[in-house]
NUFIDO-226512 format. One record per residue (C-alpha): residue in three letters; x, y, z. Coordinates in steps of 0.5 Angstrom, whole numbers, padded with zeros to 4 digits, always signed. Each point is the difference from the previous one (the first is absolute). Layout:
// residues N
ALAXYZ...
***
This chain:
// residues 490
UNK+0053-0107-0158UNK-0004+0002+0006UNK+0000+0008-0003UNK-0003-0004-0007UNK-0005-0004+0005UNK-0002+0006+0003UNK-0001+0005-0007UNK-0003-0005-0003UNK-0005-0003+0005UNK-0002+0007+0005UNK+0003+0006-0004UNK-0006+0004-0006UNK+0003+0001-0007UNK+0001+0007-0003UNK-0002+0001-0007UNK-0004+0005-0003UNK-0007+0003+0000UNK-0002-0005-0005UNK+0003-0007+0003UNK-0005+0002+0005UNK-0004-0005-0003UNK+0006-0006+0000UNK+0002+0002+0007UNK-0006+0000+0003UNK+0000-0008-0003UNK+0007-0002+0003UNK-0002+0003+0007UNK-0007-0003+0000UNK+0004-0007-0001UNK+0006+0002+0004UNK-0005+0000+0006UNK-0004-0006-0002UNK+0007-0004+0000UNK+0002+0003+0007UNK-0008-0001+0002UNK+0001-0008-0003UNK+0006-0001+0005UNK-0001+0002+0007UNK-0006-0003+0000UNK+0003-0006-0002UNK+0006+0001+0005UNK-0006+0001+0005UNK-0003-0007-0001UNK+0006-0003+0000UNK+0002+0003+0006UNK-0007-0001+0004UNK+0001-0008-0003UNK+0005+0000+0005UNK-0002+0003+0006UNK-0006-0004+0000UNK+0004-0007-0003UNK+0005+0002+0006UNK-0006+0000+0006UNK-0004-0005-0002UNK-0001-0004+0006UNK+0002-0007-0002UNK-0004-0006-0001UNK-0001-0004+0006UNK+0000-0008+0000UNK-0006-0003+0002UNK+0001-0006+0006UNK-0002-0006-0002UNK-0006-0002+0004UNK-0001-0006+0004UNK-0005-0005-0001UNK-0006+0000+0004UNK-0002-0007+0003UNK-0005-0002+0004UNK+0000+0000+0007UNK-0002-0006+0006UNK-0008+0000+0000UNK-0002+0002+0005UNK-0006-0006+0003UNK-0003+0000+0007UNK+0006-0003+0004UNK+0003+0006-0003UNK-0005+0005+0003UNK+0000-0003+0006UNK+0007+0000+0002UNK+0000+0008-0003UNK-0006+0001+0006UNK+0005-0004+0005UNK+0006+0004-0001UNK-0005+0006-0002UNK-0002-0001+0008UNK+0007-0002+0003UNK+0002+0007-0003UNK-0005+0003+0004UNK+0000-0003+0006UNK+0007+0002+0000UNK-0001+0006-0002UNK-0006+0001+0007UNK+0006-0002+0004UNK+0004+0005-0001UNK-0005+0005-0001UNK-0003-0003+0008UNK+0009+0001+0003UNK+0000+0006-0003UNK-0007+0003+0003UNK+0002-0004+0007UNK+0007+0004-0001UNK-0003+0006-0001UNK-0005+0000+0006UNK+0006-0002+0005UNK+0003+0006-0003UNK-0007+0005+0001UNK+0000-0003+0007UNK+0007+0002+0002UNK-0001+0007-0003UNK-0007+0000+0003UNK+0003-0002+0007UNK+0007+0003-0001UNK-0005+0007-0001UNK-0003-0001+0006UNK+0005+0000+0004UNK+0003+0006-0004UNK-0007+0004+0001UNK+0000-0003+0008UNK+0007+0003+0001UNK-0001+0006-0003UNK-0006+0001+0004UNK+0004-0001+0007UNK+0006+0004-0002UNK-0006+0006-0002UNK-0004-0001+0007UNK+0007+0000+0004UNK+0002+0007-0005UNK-0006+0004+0002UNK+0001-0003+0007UNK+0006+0003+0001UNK-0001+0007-0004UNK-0007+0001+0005UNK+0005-0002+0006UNK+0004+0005-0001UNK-0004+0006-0001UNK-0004-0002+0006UNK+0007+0001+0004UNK+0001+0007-0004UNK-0007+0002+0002UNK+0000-0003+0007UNK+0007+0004+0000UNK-0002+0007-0003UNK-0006-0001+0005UNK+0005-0001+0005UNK+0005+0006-0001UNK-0006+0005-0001UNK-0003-0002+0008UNK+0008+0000+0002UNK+0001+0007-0002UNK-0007+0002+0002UNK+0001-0003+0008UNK+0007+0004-0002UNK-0004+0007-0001UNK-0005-0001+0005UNK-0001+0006+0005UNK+0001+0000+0006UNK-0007-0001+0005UNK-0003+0005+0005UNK+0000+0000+0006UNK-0006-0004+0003UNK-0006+0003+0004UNK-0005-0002+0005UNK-0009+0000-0002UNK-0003+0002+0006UNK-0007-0002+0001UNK+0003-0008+0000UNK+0001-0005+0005UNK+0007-0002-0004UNK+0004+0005-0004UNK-0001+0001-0008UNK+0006+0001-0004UNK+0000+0005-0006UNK+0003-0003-0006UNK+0006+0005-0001UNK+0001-0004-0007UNK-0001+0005-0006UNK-0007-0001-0003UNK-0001-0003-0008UNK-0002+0005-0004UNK-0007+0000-0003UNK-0001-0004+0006UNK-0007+0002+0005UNK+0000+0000+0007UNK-0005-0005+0003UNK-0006+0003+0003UNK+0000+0001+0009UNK-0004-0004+0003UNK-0003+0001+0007UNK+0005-0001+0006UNK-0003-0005+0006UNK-0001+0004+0007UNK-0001-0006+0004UNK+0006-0003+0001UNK-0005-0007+0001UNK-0001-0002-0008UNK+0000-0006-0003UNK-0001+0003-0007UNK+0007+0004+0002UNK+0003-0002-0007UNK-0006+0000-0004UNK-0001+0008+0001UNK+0007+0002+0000UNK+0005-0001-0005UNK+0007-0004+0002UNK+0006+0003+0000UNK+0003-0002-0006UNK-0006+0003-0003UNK+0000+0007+0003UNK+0002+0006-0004UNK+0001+0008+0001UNK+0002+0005-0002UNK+0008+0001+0000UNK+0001+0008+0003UNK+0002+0002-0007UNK-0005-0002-0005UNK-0007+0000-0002UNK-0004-0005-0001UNK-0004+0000-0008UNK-0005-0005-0003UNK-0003+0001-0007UNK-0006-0002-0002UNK+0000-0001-0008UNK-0007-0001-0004UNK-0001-0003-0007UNK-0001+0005-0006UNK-0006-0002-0004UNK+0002-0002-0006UNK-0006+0002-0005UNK+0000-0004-0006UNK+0000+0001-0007UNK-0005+0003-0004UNK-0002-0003-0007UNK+0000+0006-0005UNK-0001+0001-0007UNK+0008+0003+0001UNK+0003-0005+0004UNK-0003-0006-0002UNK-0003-0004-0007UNK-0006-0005+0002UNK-0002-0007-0004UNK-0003+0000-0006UNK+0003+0007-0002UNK+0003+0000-0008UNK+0005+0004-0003UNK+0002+0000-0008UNK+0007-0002-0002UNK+0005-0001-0006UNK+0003-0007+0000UNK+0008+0003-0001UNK+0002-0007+0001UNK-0002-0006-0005UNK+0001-0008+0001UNK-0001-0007-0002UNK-0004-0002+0005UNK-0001-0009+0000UNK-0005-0002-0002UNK+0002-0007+0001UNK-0003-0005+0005UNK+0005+0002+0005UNK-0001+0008-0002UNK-0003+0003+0007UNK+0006-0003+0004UNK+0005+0003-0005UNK-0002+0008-0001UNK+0003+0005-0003UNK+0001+0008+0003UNK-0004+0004-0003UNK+0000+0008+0001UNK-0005+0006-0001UNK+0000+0007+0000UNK-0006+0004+0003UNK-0004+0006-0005UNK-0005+0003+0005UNK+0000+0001+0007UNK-0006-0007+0002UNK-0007+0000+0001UNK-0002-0002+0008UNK-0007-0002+0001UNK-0005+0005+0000UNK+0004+0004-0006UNK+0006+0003+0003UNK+0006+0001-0002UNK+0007-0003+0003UNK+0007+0002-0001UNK+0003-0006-0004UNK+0001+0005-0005UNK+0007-0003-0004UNK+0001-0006+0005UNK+0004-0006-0002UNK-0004-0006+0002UNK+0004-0008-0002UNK-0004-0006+0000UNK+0001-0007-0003UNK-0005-0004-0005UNK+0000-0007-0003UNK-0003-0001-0007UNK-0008-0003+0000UNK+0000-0003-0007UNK-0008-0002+0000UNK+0000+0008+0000UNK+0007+0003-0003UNK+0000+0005+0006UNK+0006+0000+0004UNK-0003+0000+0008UNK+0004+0006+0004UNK+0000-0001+0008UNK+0003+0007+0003UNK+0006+0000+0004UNK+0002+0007+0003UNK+0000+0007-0002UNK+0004+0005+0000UNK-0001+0008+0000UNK+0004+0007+0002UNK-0005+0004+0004UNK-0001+0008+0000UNK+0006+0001+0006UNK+0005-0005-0004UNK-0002-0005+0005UNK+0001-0008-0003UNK-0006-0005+0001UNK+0002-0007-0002UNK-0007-0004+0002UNK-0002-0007-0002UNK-0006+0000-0003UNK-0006-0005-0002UNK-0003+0000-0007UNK-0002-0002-0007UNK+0001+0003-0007UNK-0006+0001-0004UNK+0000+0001-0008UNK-0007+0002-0004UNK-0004-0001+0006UNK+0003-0007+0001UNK+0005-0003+0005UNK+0006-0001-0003UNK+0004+0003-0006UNK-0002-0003-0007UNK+0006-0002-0003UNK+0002-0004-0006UNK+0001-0008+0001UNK+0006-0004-0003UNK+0001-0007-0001UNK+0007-0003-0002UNK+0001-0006+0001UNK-0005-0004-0004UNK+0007-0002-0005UNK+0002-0002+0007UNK-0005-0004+0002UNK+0000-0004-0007UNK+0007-0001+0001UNK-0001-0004+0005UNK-0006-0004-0002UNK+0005-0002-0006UNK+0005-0002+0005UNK-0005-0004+0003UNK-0003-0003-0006UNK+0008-0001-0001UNK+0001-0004+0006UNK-0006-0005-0002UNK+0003-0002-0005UNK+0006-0001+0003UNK-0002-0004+0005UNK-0005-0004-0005UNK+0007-0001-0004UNK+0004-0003+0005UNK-0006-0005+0003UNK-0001-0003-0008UNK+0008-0001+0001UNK-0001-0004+0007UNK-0001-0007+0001UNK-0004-0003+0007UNK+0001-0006+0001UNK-0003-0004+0006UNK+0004-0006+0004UNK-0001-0002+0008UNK+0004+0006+0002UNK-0004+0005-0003UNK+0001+0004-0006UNK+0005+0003-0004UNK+0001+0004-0007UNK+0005+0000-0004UNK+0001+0003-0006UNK+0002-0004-0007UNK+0006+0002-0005UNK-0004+0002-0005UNK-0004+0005+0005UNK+0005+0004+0004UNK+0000+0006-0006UNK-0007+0000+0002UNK+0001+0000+0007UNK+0006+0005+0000UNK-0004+0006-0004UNK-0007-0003+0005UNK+0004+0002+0006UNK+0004+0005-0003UNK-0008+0004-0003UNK-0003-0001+0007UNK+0005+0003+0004UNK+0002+0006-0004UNK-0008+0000-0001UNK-0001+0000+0009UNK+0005+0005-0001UNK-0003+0005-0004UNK-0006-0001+0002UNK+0002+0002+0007UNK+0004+0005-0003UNK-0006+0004-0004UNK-0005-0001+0006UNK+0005+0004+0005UNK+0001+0005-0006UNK-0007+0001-0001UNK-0002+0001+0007UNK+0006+0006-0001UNK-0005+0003-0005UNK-0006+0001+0003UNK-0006+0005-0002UNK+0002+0007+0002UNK-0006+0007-0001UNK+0005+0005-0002UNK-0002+0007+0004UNK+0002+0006-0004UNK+0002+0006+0003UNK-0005+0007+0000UNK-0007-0004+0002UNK-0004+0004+0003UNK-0002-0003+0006UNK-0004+0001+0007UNK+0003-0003+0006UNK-0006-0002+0005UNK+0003+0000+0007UNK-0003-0006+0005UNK+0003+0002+0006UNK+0001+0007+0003UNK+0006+0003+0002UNK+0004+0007+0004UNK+0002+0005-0005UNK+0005+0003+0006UNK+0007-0003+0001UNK+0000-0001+0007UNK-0007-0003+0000UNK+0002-0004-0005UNK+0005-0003+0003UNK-0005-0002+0006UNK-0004-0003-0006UNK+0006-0004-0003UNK+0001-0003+0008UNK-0007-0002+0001UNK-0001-0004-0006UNK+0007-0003+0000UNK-0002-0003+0008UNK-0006-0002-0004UNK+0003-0004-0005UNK+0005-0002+0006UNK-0006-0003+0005UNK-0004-0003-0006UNK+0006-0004-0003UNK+0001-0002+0009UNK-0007-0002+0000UNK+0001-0004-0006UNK+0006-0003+0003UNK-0004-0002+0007UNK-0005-0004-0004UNK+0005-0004-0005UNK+0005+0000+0007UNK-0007-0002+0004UNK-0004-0005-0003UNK-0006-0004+0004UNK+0000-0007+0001UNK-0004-0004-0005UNK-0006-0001+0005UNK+0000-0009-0002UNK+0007+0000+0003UNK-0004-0001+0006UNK-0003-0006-0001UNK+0006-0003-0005UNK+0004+0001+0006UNK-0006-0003+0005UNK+0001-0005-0004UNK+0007-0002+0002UNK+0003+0004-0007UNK+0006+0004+0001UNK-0001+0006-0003UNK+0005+0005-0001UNK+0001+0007+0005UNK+0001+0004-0007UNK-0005+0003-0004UNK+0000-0003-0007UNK+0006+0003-0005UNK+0003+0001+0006UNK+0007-0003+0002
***
């Protein structure tokens, strides 16, 4: 039976050249049978998947009838305000224990920190106590040691021997001489024997010295050199005002923001040509390295250039490393033209609206508060009707606060930059002069550093020695403590 299905329904007739025509008409019907029931087997069979996955029909809840509540009078409102204040005195109570608890605690921690910091003092002041003790005793032990083993190494004395020319005998001193140490001029020796100024005139015996048999006696005379100072040359040494031309090798943003002079950003150049001193001379600067630092001038769009050392290998393949003072300037300008970008005007605007965001909160959450006045003062309450509104005006203003304080710290990140391109061609302007030799730079570096040194301890006397106001005289005259503290000082 299925053979007869399957021969009738999907297997092509046979039949000669003229019953195509027939056959063709069979297998044309034969296809549209076939087509007319998979396409309905097909919507019978997605009928029940959609019939079976249907979500079922649910059962809506009968709904409670609304009643009215109890009418709220002015009996009512004030026994709420009563409560209201009840509430919140209770609630300033707590907050008063809690607040007594934590100071007691902030106390305890205070004093207890206190007594750790005193004890840590003593046990710190008895440890270096004991450390300085015990070096003192190994120095004063060495010491010790070292004078033992020289009495022990000590040569043994002459034989003393009488000075004539004296009323009383002078011994001659048989310990060994120090070296390098001179002897002591004569004096003349009293013939009389009747001199009150018998001391005065001679030296004492513990003074007297000669010669030992077997020694000579030396003294050298040493006289200072000298030293002449350095000559100032062309070669050896660039003046103020000198300029060279240079290549910015090394680009930067520099910021232009209100803060831009306090944060620069290096920069370095490339010298081209061998500098031009005053009266037309030509240096050896020829293929230095010079870095220096800018910041951003908006008003202008040129990045300011400070120099900060620069560095060359000389002829003999010495190294000089020298810091230098100068500015950069571009097409007879001071600064290097740049061009000016700004992107945080977006950001600006973000935070405008979040501002305007926040007013509208804080306007939605006033219109949902009801003030109402007694004798204790006044209270806000919010009705069941208005604390949607009260919510979303909450809501809106906080998340506006925080948007707001979001988009200023994030527009105070994008500051105005002045981009510096590398390949400038520039003249670096030297306002200070400095040494071209390593050795006399090295003196130069010293003297400017004791420079800074003694500028920032003269600075410092003045902060630290501040006068006296001249009417605290007279305040104090008049019997007002004043205090022995300058102002600002503790």
């Amino acid at each position: 039976m299925f053979d007869k299905f399957r021969a009738r329904f999907f297997e092509d007739k046979d039949g000669d050249f003229e019953q195509g025509g027939d056959i063709n008409t069979e297998t044309t019907k034969r296809n549209k049978n076939l087509t007319t029931l998979l396409m309905t087997v097909l919507v019978v069979a997605v009928l029940g998947v959609y019939q079976y996955t249907r979500p079922k029909a649910v059962t809506a809840a009968p709904e409670n009838p609304v009643t009215f509540g109890v009418i709220v009078d002015k009996e009512f409102t004030e026994k709420d305000n009563q409560s209201a204040l009840v509430q919140q005195q209770q609630l300033i109570a707590k907050l008063r224990q809690e607040m007594r608890g934590l100071t007691d605690s902030m106390e305890r921690l205070e004093k207890d920190t206190d007594e750790r910091i005193a004890r840590a003092k003593d046990e710190t002041a008895t440890l270096v106590e004991n450390k300085v003790r015990r070096e003192t005793q190994d120095k004063i032990e060495n010491l010790t040691a070292k004078v033992e083993q020289l009495q022990s190494n000590k040569p043994p004395t002459q034989i003393d021997k009488s000075q004539e020319g004296r009323g009383n005998a002078l011994h001659w001193q048989g310990e060994p001489e120090i070296l390098g140490q001179a002897k002591l001029p004569p004096r003349p020796i009293p013939t009389s024997h009747d001199n009150p100024n018998i001391d005065t005139m001679s030296y004492s015996d513990s003074q007297e010295r000669s010669f030992t048999p077997s020694q000579f006696d030396s003294t050298d005379f040493v006289w200072t050199q000298d030293i002449a100072s350095m000559k100032r040359t062309t070669d050896n040494y660039v003046p103020t005002g000198t300029f060279v031309t240079a290549i910015v090798t090394g680009g930067a943003d520099a910021n232009a923001g209100v803060l831009g002079q306090g944060d620069t950003t290096p920069v370095v150049l490339q010298t081209i040509n061998e500098g031009i001193l005053p009266n037309g001379k030509k240096s050896k600067l020829k293929d230095c390295t010079v870095t220096g630092a800018t910041y951003g001038e908006i008003s202008s769009s040129r990045g300011i250039v400070r120099t900060n050392r620069m560095s060359c290998i000389l002829d003999n393949d010495e190294v000089l490393d020298v810091a230098v003072k100068g500015t950069v300037f571009n097409f007879g300008r001071n600064g290097i033209r740049g061009t000016t970008i700004l992107k945080n005007g977006q950001v600006v605007q973000m935070a405008g609206l979040s501002g305007i965001l926040t007013g509208l909160g804080e306007a939605g959450k006033g219109l949902s508060e009801t003030t109402s006045t007694s004798a204790l003062g006044s209270t806000s309450s919010v009705s069941g009707e208005d604390i949607g509104l009260n919510l979303l005006g909450n809501a809106t203003a906080s998340v506006g606060a925080k948007l707001a304080d979001y988009y200023i710290g994030l527009a105070e990140m994008y500051h105005p930059i002045v981009e510096i391109n590398p390949g400038a061609i520039v003249n670096i302007v030297f306002l200070e002069g400095f040494p071209l030799d390593p050795m006399a730079a090295e003196e130069y570096e010293k003297a400017q550093a004791e420079t800074e040194e003694s500028q920032s301890n003269q600075v410092m006397e003045v902060i630290n020695h501040v006068t006296q106001n001249p009417l605290a005289n007279q305040i104090s005259a008049q019997g007002i403590q004043v205090p022995s503290s300058p102002f600002g000082h503790q």
